[in-house]
Backbone as a ProteinNet text record, in pm:
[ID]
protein_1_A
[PRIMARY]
XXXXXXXXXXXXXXXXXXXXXXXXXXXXXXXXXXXXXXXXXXXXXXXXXXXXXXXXXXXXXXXXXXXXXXXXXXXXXXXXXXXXXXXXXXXXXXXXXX
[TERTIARY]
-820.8	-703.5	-682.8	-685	-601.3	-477.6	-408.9	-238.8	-213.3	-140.2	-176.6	-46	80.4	187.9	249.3	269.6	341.7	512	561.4	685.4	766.7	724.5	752.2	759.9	718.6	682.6	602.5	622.5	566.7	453.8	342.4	209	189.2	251.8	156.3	126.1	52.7	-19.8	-65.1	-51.5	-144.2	-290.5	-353.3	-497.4	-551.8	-499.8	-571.7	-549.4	-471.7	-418.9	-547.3	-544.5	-674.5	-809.4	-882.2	-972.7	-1049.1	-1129.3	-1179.8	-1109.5	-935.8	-896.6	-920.2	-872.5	-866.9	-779.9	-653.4	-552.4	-609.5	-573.2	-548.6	-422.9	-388.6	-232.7	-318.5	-247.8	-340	-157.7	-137.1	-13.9	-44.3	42.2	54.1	187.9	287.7	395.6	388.8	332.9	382.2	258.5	334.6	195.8	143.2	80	6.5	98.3	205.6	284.2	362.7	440.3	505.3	495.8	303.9	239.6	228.6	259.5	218.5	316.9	431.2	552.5	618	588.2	595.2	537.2	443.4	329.5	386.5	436.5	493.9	643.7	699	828.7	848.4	729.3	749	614.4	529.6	505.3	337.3	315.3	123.7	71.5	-65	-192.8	-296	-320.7	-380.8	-446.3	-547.5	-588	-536	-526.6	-456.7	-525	-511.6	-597.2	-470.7	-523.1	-424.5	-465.1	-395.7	-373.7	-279.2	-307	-193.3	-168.1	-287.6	-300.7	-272.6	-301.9	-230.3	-354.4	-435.5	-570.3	-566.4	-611	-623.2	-562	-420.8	-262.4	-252.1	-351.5	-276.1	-348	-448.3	-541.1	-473	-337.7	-286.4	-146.5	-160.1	29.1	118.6	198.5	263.1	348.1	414.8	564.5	476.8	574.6	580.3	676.1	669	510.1	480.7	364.2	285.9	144.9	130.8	87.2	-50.7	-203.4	-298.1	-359.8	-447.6	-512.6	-675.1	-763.8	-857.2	-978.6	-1088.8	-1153.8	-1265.1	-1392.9	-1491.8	-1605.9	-1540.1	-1645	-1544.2	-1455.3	-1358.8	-1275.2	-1249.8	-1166.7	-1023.1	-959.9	-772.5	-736.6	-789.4	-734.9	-587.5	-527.7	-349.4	-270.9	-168.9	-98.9	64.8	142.5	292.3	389.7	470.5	493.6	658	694.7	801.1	772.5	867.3	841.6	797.9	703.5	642.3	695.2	733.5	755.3	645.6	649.5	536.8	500	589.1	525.5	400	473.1	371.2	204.8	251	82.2	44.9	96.6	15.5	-55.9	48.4	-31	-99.2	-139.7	-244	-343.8	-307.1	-441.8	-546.2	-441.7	-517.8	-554.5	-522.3	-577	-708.1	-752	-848.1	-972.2	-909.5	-1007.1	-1052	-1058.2	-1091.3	-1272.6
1151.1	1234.1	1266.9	1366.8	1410.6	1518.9	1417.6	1516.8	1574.8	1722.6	1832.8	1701.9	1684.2	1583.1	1522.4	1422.1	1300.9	1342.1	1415.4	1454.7	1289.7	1205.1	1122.3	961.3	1025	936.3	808.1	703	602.8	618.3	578.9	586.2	397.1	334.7	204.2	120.7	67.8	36.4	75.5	238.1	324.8	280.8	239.3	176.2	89.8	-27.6	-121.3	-86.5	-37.5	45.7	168.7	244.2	371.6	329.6	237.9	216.2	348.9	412.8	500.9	677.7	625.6	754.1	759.6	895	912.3	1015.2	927	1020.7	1112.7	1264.4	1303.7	1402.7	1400.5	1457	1600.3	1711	1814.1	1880.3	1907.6	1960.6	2094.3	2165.2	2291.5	2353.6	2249.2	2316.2	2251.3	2107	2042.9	2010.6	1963.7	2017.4	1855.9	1820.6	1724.1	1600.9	1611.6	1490.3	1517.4	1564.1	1559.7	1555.6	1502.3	1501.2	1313.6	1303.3	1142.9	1105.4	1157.4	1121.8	1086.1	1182.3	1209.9	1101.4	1046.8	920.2	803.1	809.3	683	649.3	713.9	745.4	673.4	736.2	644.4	579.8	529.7	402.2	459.9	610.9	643.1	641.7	562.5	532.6	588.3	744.3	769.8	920.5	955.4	1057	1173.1	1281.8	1427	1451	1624.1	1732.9	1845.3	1893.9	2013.6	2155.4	2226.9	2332.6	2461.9	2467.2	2539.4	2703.5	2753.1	2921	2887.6	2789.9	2742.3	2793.2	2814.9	2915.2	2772	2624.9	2549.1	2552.2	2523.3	2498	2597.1	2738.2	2854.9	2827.8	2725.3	2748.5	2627.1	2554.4	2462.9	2561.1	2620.9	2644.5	2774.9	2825.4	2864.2	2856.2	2699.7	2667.8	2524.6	2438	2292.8	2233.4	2137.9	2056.9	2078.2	2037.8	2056.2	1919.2	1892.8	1772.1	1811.2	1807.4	1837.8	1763.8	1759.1	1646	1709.1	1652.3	1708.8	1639.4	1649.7	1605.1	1609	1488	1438.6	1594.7	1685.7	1777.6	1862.8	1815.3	1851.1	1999.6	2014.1	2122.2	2097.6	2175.1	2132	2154.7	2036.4	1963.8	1948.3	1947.4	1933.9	1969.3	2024.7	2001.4	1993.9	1947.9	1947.5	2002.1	2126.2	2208.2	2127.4	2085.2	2022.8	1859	1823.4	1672.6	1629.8	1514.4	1450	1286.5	1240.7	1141.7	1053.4	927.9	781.8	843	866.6	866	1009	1099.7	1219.9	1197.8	1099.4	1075.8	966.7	896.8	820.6	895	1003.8	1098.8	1155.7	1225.3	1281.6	1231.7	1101.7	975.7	980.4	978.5	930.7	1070	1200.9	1333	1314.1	1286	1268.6	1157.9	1073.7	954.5	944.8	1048.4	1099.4	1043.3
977.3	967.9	822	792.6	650.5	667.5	581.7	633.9	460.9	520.4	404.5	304.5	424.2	337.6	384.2	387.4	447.4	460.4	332.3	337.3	331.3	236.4	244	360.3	487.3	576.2	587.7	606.5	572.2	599.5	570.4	622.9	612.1	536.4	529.9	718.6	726.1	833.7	942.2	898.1	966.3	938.5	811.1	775.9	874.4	917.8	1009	1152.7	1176.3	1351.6	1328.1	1253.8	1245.1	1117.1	1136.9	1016.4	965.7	1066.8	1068.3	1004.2	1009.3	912.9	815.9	735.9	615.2	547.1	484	438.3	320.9	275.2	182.6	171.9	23.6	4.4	-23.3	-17.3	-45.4	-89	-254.1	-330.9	-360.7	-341.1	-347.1	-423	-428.5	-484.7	-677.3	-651.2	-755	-915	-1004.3	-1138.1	-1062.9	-1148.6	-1160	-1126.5	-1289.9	-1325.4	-1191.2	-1097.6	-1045.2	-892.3	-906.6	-724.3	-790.1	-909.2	-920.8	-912.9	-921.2	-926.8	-796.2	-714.1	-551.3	-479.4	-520.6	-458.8	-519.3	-618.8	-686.2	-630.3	-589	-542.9	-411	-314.7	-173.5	-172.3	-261.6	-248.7	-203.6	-174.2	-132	-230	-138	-232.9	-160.4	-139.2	-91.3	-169.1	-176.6	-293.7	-274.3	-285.4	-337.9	-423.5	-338.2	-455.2	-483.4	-581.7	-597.4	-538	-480.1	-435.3	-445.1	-585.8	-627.4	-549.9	-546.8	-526.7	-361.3	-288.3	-123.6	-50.6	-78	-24.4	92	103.2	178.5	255.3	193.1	303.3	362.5	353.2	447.7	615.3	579.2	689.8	795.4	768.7	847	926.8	825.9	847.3	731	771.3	701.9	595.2	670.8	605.2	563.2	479.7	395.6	396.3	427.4	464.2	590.9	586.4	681.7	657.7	784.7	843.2	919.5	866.9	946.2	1006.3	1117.8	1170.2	1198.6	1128.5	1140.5	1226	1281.9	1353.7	1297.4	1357.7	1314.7	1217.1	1289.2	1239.8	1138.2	1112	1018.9	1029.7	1189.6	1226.5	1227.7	1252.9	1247.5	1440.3	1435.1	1608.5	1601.2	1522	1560.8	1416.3	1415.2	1279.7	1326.5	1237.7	1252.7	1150.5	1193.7	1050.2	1060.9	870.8	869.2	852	823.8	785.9	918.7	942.3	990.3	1020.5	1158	1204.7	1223.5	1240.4	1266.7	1350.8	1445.3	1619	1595.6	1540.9	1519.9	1473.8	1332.3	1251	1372.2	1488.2	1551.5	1667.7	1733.9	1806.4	1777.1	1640	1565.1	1565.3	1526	1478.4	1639.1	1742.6	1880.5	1945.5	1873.5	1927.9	1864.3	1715.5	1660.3	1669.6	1728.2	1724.9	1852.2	1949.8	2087	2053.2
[MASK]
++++++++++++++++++++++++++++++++++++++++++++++++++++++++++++++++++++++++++++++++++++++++++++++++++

């Protein structure tokens, strides 16, 4: 799974429930200092790229955040536009790990 943004949502122990995922933050609004800031804030340790021009994020969604779920061959099997609930990244996780 890589989600475009957590929107602050907890992710911790999503890792041992999904071994086989793999979060990435993918920033589009924020500079650098202020996607580290964002991760430091609620506590993710999970990598992010920048996306400033949104060319990536357009291919999930319109609006932000936005939440992608991608599949073994790295297509977008599910996404969730708007902040993102547990229950959501766990239904994602189990659309993907099909």
């Amino acid at each position: 799974m890589h989600s475009v943004q957590t929107g602050g949502t907890d992710t911790r122990g999503l890792r041992p429930a999904h071994p086989a995922a793999a979060i990435l933050g993918l920033d589009t609004q924020d500079s650098d200092a202020g996607a580290r800031a964002f991760y430091a804030r609620y506590g993710l340790h999970f990598p992010s790229i920048s996306d400033r021009n949104g060319h990536l994020a357009a291919q999930f969604s319109g609006g932000l955040p936005t939440t992608g779920f991608l599949d073994r061959e790295h297509r977008i099997a599910w996404s969730v536009d708007g902040p993102v609930s547990r229950a959501q990244l766990e239904r994602g996780l189990k659309l993907v790990s099909r």
